[in-house]
VEXDREN-2710 file (C-alpha; in Angstrom, 1 decimal):
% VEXDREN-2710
k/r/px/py/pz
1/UNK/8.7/9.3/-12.0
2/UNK/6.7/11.2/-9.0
3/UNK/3.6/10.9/-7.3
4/UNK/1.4/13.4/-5.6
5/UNK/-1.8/13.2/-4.2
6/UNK/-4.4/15.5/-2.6
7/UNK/-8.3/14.8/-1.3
8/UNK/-9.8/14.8/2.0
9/UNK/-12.0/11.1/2.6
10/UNK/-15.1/13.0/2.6
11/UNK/-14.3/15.8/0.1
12/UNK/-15.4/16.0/-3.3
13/UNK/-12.9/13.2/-4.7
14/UNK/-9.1/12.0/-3.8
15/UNK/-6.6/13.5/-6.8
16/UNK/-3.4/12.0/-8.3
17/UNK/-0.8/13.5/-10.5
18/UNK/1.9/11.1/-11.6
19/UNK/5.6/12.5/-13.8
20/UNK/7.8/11.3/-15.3
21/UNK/5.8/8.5/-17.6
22/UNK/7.4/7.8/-20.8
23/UNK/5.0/8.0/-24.1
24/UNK/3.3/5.4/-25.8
25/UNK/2.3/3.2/-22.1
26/UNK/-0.6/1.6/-22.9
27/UNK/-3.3/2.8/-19.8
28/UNK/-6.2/-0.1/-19.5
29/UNK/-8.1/1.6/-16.8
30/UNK/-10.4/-1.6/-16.5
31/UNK/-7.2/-3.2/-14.8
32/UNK/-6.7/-0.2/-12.7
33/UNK/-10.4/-0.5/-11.7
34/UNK/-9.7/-4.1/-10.7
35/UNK/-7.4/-3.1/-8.0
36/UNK/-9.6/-0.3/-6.6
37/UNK/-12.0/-3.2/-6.3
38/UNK/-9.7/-5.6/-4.5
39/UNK/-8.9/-2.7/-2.3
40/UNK/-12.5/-2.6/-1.2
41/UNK/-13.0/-6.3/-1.0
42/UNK/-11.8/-8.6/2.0
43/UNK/-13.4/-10.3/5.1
44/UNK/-14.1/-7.7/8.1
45/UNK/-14.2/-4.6/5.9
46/UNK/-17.2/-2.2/7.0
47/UNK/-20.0/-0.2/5.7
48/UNK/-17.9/2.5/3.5
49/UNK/-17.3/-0.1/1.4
50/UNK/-21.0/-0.3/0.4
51/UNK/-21.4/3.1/-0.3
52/UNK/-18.4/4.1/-2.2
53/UNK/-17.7/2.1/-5.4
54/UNK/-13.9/3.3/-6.7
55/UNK/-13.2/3.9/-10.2
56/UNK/-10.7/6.3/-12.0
57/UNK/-11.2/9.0/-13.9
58/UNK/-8.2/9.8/-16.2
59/UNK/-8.0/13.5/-16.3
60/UNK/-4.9/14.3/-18.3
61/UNK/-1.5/12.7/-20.0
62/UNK/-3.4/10.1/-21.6
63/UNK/-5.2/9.9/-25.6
64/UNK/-6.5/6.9/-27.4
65/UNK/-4.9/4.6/-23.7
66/UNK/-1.5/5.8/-24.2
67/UNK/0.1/8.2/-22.3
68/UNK/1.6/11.3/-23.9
69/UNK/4.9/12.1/-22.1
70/UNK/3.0/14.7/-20.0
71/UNK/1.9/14.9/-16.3
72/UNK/-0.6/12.0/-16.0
73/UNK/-3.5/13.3/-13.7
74/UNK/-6.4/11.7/-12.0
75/UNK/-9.4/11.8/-10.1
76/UNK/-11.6/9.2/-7.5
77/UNK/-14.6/10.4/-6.8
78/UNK/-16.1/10.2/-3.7
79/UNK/-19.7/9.2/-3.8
80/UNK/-20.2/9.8/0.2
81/UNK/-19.2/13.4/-0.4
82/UNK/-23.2/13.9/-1.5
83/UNK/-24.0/13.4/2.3
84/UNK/-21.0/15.5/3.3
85/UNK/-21.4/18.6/1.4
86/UNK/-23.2/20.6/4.3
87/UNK/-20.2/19.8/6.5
88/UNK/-17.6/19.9/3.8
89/UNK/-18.1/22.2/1.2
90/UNK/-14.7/24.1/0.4
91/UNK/-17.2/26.8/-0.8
92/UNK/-18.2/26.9/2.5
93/UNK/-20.2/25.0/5.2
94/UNK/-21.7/24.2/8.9
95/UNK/-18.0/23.3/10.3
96/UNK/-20.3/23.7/13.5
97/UNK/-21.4/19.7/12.5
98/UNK/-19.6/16.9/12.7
99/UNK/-17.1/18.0/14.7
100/UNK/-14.7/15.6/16.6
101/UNK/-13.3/16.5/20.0
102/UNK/-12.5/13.3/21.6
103/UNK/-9.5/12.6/20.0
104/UNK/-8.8/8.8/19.3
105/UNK/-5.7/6.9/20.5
106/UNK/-3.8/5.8/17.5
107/UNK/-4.8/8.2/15.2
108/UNK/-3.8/11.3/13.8
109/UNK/-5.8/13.5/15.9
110/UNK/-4.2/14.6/18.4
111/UNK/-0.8/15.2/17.3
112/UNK/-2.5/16.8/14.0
113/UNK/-4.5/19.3/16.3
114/UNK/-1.6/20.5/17.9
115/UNK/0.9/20.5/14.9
116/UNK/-1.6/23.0/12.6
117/UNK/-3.4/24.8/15.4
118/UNK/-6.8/23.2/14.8
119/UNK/-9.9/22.9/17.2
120/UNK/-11.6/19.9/15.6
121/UNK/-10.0/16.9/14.7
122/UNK/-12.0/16.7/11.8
123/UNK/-9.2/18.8/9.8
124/UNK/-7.1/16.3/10.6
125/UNK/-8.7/12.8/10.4
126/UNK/-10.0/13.9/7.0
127/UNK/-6.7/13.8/5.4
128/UNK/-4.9/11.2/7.7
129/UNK/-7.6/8.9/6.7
130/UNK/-6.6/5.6/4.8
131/UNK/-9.1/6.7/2.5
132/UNK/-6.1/8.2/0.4
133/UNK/-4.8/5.2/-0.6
134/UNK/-7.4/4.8/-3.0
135/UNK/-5.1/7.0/-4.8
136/UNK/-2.0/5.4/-4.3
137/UNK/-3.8/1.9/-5.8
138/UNK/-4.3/4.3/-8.8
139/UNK/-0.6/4.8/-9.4
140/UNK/0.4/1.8/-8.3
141/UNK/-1.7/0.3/-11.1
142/UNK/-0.4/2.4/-13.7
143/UNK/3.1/1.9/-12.1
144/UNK/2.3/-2.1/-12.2
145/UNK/1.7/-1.8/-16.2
146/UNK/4.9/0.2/-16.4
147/UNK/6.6/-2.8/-15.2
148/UNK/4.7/-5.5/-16.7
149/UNK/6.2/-4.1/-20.3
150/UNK/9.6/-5.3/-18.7
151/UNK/8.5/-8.5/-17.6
152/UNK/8.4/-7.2/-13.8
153/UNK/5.5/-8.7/-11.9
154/UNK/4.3/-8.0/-8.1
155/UNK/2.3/-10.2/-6.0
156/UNK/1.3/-11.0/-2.1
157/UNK/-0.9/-12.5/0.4
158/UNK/-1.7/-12.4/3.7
159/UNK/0.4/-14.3/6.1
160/UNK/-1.1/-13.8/9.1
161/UNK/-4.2/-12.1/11.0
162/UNK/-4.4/-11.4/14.5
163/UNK/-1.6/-14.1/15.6
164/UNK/-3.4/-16.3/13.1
165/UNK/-0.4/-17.3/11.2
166/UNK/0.2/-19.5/7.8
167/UNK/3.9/-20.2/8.1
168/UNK/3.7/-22.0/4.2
169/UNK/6.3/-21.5/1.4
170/UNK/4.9/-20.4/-2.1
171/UNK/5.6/-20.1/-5.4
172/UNK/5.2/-16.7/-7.0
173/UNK/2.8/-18.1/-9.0
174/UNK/0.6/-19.5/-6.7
175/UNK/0.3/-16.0/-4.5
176/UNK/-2.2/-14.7/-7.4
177/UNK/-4.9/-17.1/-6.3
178/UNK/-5.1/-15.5/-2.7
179/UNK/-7.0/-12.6/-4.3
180/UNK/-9.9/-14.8/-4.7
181/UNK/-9.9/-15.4/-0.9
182/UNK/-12.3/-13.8/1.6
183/UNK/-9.1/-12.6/3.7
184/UNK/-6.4/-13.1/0.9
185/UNK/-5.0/-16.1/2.4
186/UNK/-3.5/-19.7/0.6
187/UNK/-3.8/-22.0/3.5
188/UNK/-7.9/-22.5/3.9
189/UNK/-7.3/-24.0/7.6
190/UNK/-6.0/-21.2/8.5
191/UNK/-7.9/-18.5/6.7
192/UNK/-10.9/-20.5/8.2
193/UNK/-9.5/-19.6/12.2
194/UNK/-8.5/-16.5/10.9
195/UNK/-11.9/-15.5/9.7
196/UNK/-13.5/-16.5/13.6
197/UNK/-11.0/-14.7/14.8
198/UNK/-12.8/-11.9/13.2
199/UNK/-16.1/-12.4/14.2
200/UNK/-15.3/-12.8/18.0
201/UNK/-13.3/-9.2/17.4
202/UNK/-16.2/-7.6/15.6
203/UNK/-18.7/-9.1/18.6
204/UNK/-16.6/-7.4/21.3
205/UNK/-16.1/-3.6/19.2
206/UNK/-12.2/-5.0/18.5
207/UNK/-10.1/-4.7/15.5
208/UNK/-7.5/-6.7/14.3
209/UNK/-4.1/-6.7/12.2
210/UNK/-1.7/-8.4/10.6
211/UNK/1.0/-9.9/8.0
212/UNK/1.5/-9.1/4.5
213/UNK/4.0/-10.4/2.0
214/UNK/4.9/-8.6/-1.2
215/UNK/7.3/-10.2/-3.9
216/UNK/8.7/-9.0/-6.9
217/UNK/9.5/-11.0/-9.8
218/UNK/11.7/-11.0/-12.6
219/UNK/13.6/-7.9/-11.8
220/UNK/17.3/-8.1/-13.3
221/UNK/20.0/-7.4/-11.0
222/UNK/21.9/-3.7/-9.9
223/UNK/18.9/-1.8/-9.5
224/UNK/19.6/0.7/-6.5
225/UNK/23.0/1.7/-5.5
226/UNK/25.5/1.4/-2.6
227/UNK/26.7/4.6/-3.6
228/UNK/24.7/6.7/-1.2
229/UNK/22.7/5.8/1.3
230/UNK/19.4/7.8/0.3
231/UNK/19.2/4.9/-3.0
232/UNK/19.8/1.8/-1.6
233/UNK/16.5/-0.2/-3.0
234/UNK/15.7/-1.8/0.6
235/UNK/15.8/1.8/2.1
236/UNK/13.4/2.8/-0.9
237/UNK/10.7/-0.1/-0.8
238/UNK/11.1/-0.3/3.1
239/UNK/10.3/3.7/3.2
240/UNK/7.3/3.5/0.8
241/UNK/6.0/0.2/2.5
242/UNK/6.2/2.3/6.1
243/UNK/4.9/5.1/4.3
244/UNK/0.8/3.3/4.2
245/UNK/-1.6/3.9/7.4
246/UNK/-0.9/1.2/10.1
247/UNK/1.9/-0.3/8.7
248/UNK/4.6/-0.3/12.0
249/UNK/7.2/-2.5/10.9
250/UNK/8.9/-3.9/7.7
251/UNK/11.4/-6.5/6.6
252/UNK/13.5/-8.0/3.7
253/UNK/14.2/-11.7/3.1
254/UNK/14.9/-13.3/7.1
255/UNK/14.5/-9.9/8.0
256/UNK/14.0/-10.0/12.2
257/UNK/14.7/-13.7/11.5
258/UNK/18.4/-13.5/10.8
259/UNK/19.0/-12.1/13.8
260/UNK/18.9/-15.0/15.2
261/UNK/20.9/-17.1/13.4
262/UNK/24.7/-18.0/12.6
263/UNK/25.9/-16.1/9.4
264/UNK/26.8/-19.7/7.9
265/UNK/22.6/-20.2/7.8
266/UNK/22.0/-16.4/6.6
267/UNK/24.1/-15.5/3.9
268/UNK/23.3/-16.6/0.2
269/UNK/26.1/-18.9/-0.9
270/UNK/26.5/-17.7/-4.6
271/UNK/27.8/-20.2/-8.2
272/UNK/28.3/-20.1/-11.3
273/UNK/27.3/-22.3/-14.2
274/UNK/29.6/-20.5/-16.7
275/UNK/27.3/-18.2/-18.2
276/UNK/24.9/-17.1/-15.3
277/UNK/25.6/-16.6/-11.6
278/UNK/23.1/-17.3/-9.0
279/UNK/22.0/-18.8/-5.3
280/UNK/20.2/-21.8/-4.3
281/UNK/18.5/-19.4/-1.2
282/UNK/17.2/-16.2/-1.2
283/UNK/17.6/-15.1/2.9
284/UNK/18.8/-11.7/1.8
285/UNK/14.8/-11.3/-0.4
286/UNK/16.6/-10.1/-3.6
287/UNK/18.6/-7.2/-2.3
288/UNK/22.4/-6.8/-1.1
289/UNK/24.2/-4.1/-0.6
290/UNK/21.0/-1.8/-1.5
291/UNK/20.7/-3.3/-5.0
292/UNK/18.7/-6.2/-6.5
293/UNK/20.6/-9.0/-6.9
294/UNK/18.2/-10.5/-9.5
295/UNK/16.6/-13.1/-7.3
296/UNK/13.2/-12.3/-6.1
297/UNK/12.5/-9.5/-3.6
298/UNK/10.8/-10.5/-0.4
299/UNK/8.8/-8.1/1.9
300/UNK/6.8/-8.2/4.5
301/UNK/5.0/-5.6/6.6
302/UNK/3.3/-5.8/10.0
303/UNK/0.0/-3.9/10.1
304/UNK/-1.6/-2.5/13.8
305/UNK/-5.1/-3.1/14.4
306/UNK/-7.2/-0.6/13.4
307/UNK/-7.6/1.9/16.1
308/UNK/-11.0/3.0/15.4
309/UNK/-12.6/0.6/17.9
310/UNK/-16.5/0.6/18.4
311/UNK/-15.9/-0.2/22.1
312/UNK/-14.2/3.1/22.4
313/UNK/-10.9/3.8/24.2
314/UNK/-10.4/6.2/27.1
315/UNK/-8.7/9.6/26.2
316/UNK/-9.7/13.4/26.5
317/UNK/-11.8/15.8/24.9
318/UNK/-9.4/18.3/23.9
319/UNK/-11.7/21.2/24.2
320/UNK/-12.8/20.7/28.0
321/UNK/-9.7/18.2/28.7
322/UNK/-12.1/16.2/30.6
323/UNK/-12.0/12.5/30.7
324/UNK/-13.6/10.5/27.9
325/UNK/-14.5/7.5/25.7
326/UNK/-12.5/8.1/22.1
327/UNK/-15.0/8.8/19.0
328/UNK/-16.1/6.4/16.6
329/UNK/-16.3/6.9/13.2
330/UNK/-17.7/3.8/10.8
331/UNK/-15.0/1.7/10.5
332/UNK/-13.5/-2.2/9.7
333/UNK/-12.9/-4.7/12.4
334/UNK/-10.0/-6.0/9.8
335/UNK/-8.8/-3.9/6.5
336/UNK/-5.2/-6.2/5.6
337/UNK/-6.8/-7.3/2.2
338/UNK/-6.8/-3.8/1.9
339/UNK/-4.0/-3.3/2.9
340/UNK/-1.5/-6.2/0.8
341/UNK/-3.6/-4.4/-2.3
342/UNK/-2.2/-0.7/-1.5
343/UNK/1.6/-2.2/-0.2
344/UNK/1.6/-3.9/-4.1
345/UNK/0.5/-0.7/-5.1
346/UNK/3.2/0.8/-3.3
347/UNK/5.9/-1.4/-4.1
348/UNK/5.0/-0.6/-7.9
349/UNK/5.0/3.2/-7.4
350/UNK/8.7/3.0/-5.7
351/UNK/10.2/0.6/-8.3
352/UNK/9.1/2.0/-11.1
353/UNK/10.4/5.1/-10.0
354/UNK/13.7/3.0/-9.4
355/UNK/13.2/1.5/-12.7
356/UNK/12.5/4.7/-14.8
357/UNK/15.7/6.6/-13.0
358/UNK/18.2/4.1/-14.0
359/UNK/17.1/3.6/-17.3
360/UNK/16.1/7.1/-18.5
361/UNK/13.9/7.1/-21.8
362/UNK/11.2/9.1/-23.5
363/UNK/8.8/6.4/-24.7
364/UNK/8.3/2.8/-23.9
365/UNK/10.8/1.8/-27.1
366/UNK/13.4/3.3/-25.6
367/UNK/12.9/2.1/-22.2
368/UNK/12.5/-1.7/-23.0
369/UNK/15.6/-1.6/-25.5
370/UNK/17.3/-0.2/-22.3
371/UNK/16.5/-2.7/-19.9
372/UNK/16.9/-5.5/-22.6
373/UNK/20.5/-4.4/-23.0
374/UNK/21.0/-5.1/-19.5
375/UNK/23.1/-8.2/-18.3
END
C-alpha cells in the first residue's frame, strides 16, 4: 500500500493516489471529511482556515463506497486558488507578483532556492507548505478504515504547548474526547494556561509548539521485523511521524526518558497465565526488537513553533543579499491540533502499509481471515 501526493497550497487543488487497497473497503467519505475538519479546527489557527473548507473528492478506485482493487485517486480542492490564479496559473501567469525574496528562517526557502536553481521562493514555499497535509489526512482516513475492519484503532492528544505541559496518564478511551477541545487537550487547567499562553504569543507576532501523543490499539503482536533494519516498525512510524512539517523529534514508549533510568525500571517484565503472555508495563510503547509486541504503541512527537512569525525575523534578501526582516505570509500563532490530526493520519498511512505487507490479500475477506488466523 503506497501513497503519493502532488499540489502546490495555492494551486488548483492538493492530489492523492493511494495502491495497494484490497477490494470491497467500504469508503465513508463523511468520516474522511471529519478529519479534514479537525485538521482545520484548534485554538490559535489563523485566517486560511476561514477561507478554505476541506473536503475530498474521490476521483478513481472507488464504486457504490467500495474500493475496486485499483489505484484509489483523490482530489482537495483549494478554494483560495480563485484569488491565486493570476499568480498561479500552470497555463501561465504574472510570476512577476507575489514574489518572495526575503527568505524566512526555518522554512524551506532558502535551501529550496539553492537546491532547484530558483529566484523566488515562491516555487519553493508553495510545495513545502503544510498545506499538503491536507492530503495525507485523506489517506490517513482511508488508511484508519482499513484498520478499523481489523479492530485496529488510533488516537492522541496534545500533551503539551509551549512548555505548558499535562503530565496525566490516560486510558485509550478517554484520548477521543480531547477532539472536542479548543487545543485538544484532557486536563482543562492546563488547556486553560495553555490557551493564554497563546494569546500573549499572538499579542507579540510569536508562535508556539508543542507535544503530541499518538497510540495504537489492539494491534496483535509480530508486526515489523528484526530481520532488516529498513522494517523494524519503530523505524517505520518514527520516519513517517518525522516525515510531517515541524515535527523535530520523536519517541517510543520512555523514549528520551529511559535514558535516564536503571534497566531494572525500563524493561517490561513479561508472564504468562497459561494461555496468553503479557506485561504489567508498557516502557518499550508496544514495540521490541522492531515488532509490536501486542501491547499498545506509544508515540510522541515534538513540534517547533511555527516559523512564520508576524514580528518577522532578521535574514537576507537573496536577490540583493542585503540585510532584512523575513516575509510574512498569513499564518497560525499555534497549528498542534493540526498537527496530532495529520501524525494519526500518518501513523494510519505507515501501519496499514505494515499491515497490508504482512498479510497480503485481494479483498477485505481475505485480509480479515488473515489477520484473524494470527496468534
Amino acid at each position: 500500500m503506497k501513497l503519493i501526493t502532488a499540489g502546490e497550497s495555492h494551486g488548483k487543488a492538493l492530489i492523492g493516489i493511494i495502491e495497494g487497497l484490497p477490494s470491497n473497503l467500504t469508503i465513508n467519505t463523511d468520516e474522511i471529511n471529519y478529519y479534514l475538519a479537525l485538521r482545520q479546527s484548534g485554538y490559535g489557527r489563523g485566517g486560511r482556515q476561514k477561507i478554505e473548507k476541506d473536503r475530498v473528492e474521490i476521483l478513481s478506485g472507488v464504486r457504490n463506497r467500495l474500493t475496486l482493487g485499483s489505484p484509489l485517486s483523490f482530489a482537495v480542492v483549494n478554494a483560495d486558488y480563485a484569488n491565486w490564479k493570476p499568480y498561479m496559473a500552470p497555463e501561465g501567469c504574472d510570476v512577476t507578483q507575489k514574489t518572495l525574496t526575503k527568505v524566512r528562517p526555518g522554512h524551506a526557502d532558502l535551501t529550496g532556492l539553492l537546491k532547484y536553481d530558483q529566484t523566488d521562493a515562491r516555487n519553493i514555499l508553495e510545495r513545502a507548505s503544510a498545506r499538503e497535509t491536507a492530503v495525507r489526512v485523506v489517506a490517513g482516513s482511508i488508511a484508519r478504515q482499513y484498520l478499523k475492519e481489523l479492530g485496529v484503532g488510533i488516537s492522541g492528544y496534545v500533551k503539551s504547548v509551549c512548555g505548558v505541559t499535562d503530565s496525566g496518564l490516560y486510558e485509550f478511551e478517554k484520548l477521543e474526547e480531547a477532539k472536542s477541545q479548543p487545543l485538544f487537550m484532557l486536563n482543562s487547567g492546563v488547556q486553560e494556561k495553555a490557551i493564554k499562553k497563546i494569546d500573549a504569543l499572538k499579542s507579540t507576532g510569536d508562535t508556539a509548539g508543542g507535544v503530541i501523543e499518538i497510540r495504537v490499539n489492539g494491534l496483535k503482536s509480530g508486526f515489523g521485523s528484526c530481520m532488516q533494519y529498513s522494517s523494524k516498525l519503530d523505524a517505520i512510524l518514527c520516519s513517517a511521524l518525522m516525515s510531517v512539517q515541524a515535527i523535530k523529534g520523536v519517541e517510543v514508549g520512555l523514549g528520551f526518558g529511559a535514558a535516564e533510568l536503571e534497566g531494572s525500571r525500563v524493561h517490561d517484565e513479561i508472564f504468562c497465565d497459561g494461555e496468553k503472555f503479557f506485561r504489567k508495563t508498557n516502557n518499550a510503547g508496544g514495540i521490541e526488537g522492531g515488532m509490536s509486541n501486542g501491547e499498545e504503541i506509544v508515540l510522541r512527537a515534538a513540534m517547533k513553533p511555527i516559523p512564520t512569525l508576524m514580528k518577522g525575523l532578521n535574514t537576507v534578501d537573496f536577490i540583493t543579499r542585503e540585510s532584512a526582516v523575513a516575509a510574512t505570509e498569513r499564518s497560525d500563532v499555534a497549528a498542534i491540533c493540526a498537527a496530532e490530526v495529520i501524525l494519526e493520519s500518518v501513523t494510519a498511512s505507515a501501519l496499514a502499509e505494515v499491515v497490508s505487507g504482512r498479510l497480503g490479500g485481494d479483498n477485505m475477506r481475505e485480509v480479515i481471515q488473515r489477520y484473524k488466523g494470527l496468534k
